[in-house]
VOGU-3710 file (C-alpha; in Angstrom, 3 decimals, decimal comma):
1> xxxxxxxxxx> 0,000/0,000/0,000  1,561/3,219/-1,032  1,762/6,263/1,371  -0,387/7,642/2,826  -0,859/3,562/4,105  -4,616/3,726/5,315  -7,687/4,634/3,195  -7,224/8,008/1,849  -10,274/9,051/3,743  -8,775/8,187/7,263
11> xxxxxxxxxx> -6,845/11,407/9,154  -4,593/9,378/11,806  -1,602/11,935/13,060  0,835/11,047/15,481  0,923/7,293/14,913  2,327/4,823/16,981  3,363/1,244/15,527  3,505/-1,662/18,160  4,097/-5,332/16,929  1,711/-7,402/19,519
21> xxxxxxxxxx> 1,650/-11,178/17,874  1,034/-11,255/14,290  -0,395/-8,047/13,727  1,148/-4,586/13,877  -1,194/-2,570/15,020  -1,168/2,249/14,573  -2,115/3,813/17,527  -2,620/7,711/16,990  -4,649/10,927/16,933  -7,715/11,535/14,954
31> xxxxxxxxxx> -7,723/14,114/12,720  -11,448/15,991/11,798  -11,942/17,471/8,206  -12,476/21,168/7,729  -11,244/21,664/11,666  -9,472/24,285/12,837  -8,411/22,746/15,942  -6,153/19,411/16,456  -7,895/15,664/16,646  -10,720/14,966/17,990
41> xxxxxxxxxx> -12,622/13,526/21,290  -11,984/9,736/20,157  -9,745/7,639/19,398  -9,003/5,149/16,949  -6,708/1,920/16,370  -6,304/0,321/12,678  -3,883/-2,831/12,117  -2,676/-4,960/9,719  -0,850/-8,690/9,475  2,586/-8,748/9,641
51> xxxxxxxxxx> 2,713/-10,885/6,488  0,289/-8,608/4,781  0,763/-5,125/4,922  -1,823/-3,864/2,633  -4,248/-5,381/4,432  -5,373/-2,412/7,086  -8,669/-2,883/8,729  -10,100/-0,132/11,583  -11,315/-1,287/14,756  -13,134/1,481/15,501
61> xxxxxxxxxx> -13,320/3,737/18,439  -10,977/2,529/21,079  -11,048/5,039/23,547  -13,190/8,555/23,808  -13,719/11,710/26,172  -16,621/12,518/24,727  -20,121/10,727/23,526  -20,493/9,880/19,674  -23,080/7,149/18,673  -23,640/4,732/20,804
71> xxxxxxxxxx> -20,442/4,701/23,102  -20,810/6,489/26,038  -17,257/8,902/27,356  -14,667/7,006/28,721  -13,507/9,366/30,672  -15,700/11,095/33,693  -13,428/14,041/34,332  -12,710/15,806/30,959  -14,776/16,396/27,880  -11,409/18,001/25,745
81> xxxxxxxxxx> -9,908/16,447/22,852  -7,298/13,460/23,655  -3,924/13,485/21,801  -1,252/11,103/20,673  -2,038/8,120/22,563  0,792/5,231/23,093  -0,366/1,837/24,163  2,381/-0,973/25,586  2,001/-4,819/26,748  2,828/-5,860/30,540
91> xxxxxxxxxx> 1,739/-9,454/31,945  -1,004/-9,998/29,475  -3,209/-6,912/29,743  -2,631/-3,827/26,994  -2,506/-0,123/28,593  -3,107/3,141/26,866  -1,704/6,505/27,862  -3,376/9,428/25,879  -2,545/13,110/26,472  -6,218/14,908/27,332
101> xxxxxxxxxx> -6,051/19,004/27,013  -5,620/20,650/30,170  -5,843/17,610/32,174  -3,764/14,990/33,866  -3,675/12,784/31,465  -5,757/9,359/31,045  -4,494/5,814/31,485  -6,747/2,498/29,947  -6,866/-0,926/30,398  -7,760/-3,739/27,597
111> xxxxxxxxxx> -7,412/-7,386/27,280  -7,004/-6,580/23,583  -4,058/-4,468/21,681  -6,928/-2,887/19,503  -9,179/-2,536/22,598  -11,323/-0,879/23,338  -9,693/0,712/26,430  -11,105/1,219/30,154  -10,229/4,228/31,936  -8,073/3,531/34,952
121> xxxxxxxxxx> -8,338/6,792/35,363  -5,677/9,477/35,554  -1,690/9,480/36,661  -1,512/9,250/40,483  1,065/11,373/42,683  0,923/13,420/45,985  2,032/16,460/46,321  5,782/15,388/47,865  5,573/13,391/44,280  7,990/15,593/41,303
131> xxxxxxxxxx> 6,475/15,410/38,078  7,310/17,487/35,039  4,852/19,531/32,595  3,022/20,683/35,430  1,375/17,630/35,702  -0,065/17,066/32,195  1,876/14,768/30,724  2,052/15,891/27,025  2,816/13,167/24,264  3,420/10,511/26,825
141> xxxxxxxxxx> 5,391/7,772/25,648  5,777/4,506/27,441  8,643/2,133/28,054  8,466/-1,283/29,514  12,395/-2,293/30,011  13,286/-6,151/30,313  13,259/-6,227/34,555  9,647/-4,933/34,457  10,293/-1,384/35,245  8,012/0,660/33,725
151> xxxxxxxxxx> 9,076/4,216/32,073  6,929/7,078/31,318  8,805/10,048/28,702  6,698/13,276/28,414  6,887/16,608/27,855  6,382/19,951/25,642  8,865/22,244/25,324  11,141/20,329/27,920  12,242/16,374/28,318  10,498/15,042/31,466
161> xxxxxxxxxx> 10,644/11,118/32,761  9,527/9,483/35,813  8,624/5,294/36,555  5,448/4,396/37,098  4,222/1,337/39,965  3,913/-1,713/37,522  1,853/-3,002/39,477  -1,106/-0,704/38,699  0,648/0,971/35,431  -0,306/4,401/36,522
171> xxxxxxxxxx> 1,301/5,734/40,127  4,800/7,534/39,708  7,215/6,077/41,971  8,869/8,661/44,217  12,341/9,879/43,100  12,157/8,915/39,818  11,419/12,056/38,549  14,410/13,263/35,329  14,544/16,725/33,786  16,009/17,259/31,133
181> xxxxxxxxxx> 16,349/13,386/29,792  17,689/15,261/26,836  20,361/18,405/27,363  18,608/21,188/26,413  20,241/24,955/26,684  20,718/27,407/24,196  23,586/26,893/22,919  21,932/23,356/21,311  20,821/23,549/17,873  17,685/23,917/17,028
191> xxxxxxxxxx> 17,086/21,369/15,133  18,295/18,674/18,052  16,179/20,822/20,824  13,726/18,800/22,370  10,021/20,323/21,935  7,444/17,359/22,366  6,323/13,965/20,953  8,190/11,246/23,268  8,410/7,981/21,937  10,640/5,476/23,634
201> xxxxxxxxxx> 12,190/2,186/22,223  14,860/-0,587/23,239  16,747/-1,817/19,962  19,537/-4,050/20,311  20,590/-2,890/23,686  20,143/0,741/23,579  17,716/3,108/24,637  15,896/5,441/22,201  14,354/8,853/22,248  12,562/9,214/18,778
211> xxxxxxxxxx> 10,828/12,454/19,175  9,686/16,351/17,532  12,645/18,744/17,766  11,796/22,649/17,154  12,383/22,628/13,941  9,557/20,405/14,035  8,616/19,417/10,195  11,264/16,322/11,215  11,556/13,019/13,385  14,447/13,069/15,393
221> xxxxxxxxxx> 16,440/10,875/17,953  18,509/10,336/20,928  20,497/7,241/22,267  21,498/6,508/26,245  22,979/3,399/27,686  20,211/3,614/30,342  16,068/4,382/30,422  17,229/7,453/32,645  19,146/9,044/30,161  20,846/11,403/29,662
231> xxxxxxxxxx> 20,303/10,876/25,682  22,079/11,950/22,931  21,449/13,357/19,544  22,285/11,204/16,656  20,338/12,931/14,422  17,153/12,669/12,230  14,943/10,324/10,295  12,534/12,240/8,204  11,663/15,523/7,602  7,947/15,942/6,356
241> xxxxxxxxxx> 8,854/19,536/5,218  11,263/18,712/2,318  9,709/19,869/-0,770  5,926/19,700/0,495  3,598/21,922/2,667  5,006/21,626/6,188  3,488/21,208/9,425  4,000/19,240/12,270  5,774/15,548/13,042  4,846/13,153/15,338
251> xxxxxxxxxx> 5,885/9,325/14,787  8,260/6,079/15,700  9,906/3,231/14,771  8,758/-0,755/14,468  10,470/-3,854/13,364  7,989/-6,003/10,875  9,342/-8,815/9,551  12,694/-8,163/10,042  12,469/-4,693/8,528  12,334/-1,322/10,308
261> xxxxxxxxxx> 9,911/1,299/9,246  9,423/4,464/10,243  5,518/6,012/10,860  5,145/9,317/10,131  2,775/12,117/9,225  2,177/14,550/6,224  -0,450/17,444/6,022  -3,351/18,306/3,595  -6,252/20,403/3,254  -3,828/23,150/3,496
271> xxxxxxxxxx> -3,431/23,250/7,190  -1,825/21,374/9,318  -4,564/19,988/11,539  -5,333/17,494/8,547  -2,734/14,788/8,958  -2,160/11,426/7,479  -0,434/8,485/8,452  2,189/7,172/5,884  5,762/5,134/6,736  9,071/4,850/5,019
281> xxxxxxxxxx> 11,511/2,031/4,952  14,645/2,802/7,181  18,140/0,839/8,015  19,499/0,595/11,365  23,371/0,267/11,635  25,810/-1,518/13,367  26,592/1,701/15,477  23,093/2,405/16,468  22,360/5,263/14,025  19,509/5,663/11,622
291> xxxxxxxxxx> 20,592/7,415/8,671  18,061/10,111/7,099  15,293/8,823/4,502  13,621/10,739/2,119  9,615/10,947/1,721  8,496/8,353/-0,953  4,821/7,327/-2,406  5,703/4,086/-1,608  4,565/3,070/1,792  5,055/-0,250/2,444
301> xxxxxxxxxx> 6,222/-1,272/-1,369  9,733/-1,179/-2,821  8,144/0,166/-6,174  5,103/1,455/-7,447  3,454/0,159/-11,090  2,945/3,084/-13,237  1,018/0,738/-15,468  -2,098/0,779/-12,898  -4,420/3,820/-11,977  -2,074/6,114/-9,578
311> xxxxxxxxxx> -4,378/8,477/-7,593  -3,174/12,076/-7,627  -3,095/12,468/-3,931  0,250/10,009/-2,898  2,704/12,887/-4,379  5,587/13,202/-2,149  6,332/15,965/-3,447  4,497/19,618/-3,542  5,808/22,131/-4,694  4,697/26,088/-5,911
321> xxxxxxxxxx> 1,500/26,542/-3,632  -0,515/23,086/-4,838  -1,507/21,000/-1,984  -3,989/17,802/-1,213  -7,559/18,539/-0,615  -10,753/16,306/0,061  -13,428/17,692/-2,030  -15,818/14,454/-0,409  -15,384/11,581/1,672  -14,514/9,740/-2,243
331> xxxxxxxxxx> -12,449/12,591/-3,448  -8,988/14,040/-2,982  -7,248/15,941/-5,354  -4,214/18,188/-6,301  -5,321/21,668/-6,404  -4,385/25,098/-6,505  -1,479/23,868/-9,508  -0,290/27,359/-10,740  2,028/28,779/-12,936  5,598/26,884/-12,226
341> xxxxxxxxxx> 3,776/24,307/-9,242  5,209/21,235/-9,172  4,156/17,603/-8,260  6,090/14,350/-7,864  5,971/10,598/-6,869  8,633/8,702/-5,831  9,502/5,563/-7,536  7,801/3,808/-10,292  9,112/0,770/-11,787  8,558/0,741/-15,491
351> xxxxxxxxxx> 9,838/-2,473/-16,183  12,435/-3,294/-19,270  10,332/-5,710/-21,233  8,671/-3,019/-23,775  10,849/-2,301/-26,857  8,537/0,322/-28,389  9,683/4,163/-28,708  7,006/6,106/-26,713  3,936/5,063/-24,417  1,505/7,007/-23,562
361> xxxxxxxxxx> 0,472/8,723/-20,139  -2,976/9,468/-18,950  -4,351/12,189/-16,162  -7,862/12,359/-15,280  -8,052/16,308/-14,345  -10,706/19,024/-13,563  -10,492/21,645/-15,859  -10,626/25,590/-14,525  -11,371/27,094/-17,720  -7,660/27,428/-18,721
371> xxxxxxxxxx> -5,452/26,169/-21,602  -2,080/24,949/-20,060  0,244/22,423/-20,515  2,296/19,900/-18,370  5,812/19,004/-18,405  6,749/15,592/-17,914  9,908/14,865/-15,807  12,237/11,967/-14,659  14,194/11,782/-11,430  12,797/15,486/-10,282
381> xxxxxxxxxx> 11,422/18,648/-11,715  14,984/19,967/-13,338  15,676/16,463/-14,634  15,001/14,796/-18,154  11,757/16,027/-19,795  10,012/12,997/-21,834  6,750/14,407/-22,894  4,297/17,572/-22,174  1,022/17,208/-21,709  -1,884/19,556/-23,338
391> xxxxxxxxxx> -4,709/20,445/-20,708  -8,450/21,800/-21,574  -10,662/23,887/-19,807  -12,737/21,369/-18,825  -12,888/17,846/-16,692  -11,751/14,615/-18,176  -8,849/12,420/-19,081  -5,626/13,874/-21,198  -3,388/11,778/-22,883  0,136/12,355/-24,706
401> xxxxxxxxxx> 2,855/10,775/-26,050  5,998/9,923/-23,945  9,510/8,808/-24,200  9,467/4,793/-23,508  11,163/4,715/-20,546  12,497/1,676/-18,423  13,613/1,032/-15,216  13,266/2,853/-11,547  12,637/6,459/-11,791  10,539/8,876/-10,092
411> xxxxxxxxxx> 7,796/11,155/-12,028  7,236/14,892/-11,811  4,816/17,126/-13,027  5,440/20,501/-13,925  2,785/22,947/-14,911  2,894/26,114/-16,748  -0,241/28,323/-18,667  2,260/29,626/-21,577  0,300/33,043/-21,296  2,295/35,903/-22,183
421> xxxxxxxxxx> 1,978/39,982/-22,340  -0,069/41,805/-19,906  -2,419/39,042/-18,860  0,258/37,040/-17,492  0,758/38,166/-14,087  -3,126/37,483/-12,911  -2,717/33,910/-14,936  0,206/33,201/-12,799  -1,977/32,958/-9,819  -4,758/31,134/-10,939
431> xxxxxxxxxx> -5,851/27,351/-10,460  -4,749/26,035/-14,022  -6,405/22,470/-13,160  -7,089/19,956/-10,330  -5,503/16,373/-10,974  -7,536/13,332/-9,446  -5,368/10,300/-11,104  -2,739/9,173/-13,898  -1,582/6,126/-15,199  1,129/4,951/-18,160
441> xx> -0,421/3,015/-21,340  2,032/1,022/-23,442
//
């Protein structure tokens, strides 16, 4: 399944991947459409086989602070939205920690990874108790080590830790209390300050701090030889802000199979409240470190087939003011494509079995009542042109001639109106077309 990896229709921000038996199963936010506020009062869990990665299915509401249908609140303190939940395994029972606005957190209890979740209720200290982020816990991340201590990283704006009683998964111990598990003075970077979105993991031995730095468009992490820190920056994973509108990131890392991935985030709607959940391949080496991976279309495949209907809305790249918007729960498009914009999937395998000269590429558009035209690009938008396109003013399906081309490459899509004189300037701002969908026709 290419990115974003669940049905296009589906807003899930701040994902969490945990491999519990044969399933890995996304724990995250819930993005609403046309909001103007981040997630929402439920949330949701979707998972997939291990063996089968294209094969996501939603198990509903798992946990919720507020009513909706038939499910009463979980919660009987708060009504606010709940945020960037993390959900870990200890002695056969699942427990989820979600981050509730301007409150002290929540803490559930399931028999079942994908729940749904009873509230425990909230974290429990006294007063002579030292907790961090005056109590709320923000972006709580949870770490169960291998002697059944139980770690809790938090924090916004500042790296806070403290254990929690394993025996009821939601009491901090006293004295266990860490600030900052990360250094964090002014003299730091930016881009390796800590500013929120904790998510701990143990990988071969060492302790990892995946989280949002202030330059926050990217994943980055830390490594300690201990859960108490301190950790240290190794550097970053992704950055959902490279070529494409930026926003946000919120994610982690999971082992499937044998291969790591990293879950991410990328916005639409042209805001950054609409988020969607998508997930790159990545490498771990010898040393520890995770070198830097770009954004891809692909998702969970190593290639995508250019030969089969490729909807408009997995470009991974965005560039000149177009963006991703839902027109209905059915329909996503490109839009806003002006003068110079440029869109682009990453990678396509053409194959090397066709021996003709050209083939022909399709896009299914909606026409704005402009004559423009579409360069066709390999490998990015200043690399080898093998056909332009001719748009209409109105909707349908465009077709041109291409340069046969074979191999791996990735496709861009460069648009231009070719108006010149006096009229130019207010064509240069001005929606030339919407794409829904291409494909390649031998």
């Amino acid at each position: 399944m290419a990115n974003p990896i669940l049905p296009l229709w589906e807003y899930i921000p701040d994902g969490e991947p945990r491999v519990f038996g044969d399933r890995v199963y996304l724990y995250g936010s819930h993005d609403r459409v046309s909001c103007d506020k981040f997630c929402d009062y439920k949330l949701k869990v979707w998972s997939a086989p291990i063996d089968d990665l294209n094969n996501w299915v939603c198990h509903g509401d798992s946990f919720r602070t507020k009513e909706g249908g038939e499910r009463p609140a979980d919660t009987d303190w708060t009504r606010n939205e709940c945020y960037a939940p993390d959900v870990i395994e200890k002695d056969g029972k699942y427990y989820l920690y979600s981050y509730i606005v301007g409150s002290k957190g929540a803490v559930g209890v399931s028999d079942k990874p994908e729940g749904p979740f009873k509230a425990l209720g909230q974290y429990i200290y006294g007063e002579d108790i030292e907790v961090g982020d005056d109590g709320i816990f923000n972006d709580a991340g949870v770490l169960v080590d291998d002697d059944g201590k139980v770690y809790v990283y938090y924090g916004f704006e500042g790296s806070h830790m403290n254990e929690l009683d394993p025996a009821d998964m939601r009491t901090v111990i006293k004295g266990s209390y860490m600030h900052p598990v990360m250094p964090d003075t002014q003299d730091i970077p930016v881009e390796r300050r800590f500013y929120e979105a904790s998510s701990p993991r143990k990988i071969n031995g060492r302790y990892y701090l995946i989280y949002s730095p202030r330059m926050g468009s990217r994943l980055a992490y830390a490594i300690s030889d201990s859960p108490r820190g301190p950790f240290e920056y190794k550097g970053y994973i992704i950055d959902n802000g490279v070529d494409y509108p930026t926003g946000n990131n919120h994610g982690s890392v999971a082992c499937i199979n044998g291969q790591w991935y990293v879950f991410y985030h990328r916005m639409t709607n042209d805001t950054i409240m609409s988020r969607r959940a998508c997930v790159e391949r990545i490498e771990i080496l010898e040393d520890g470190t995770i070198p830097p991976v770009e954004m891809t279309s692909l998702g969970f495949e190593k290639s995508l087939d250019p030969y089969k209907i490729i909807p408009a809305e997995i470009a991974c790249v965005l560039k000149g003011g177009c963006f991703i918007t839902e027109k209905d729960i059915f329909t996503r498009v490109i839009t806003n494509i002006t003068e110079g914009s440029v869109f682009g999937y990453k990678y396509f395998d053409f194959g090397d079995d066709y021996t003709g000269d050209s083939i022909t590429l399709a896009m299914k558009v909606r026409g704005m009542g402009v004559n423009c035209k579409v360069k066709i690009l390999l490998d990015g938008e200043d690399g080898e042109e093998i056909g332009e396109l001719d748009i209409g003013t109105s909707d349908g399906v465009y077709r041109c001639k291409v340069k046969n081309v074979t191999g791996r490459h990735a496709l861009f899509f460069k648009a231009y109106h070719g108006i010149e004189g006096w009229m130019k300037a207010s064509f240069d701002r001005r929606c030339l077309f919407e794409a829904e969908s291409f494909c390649v026709l031998k």
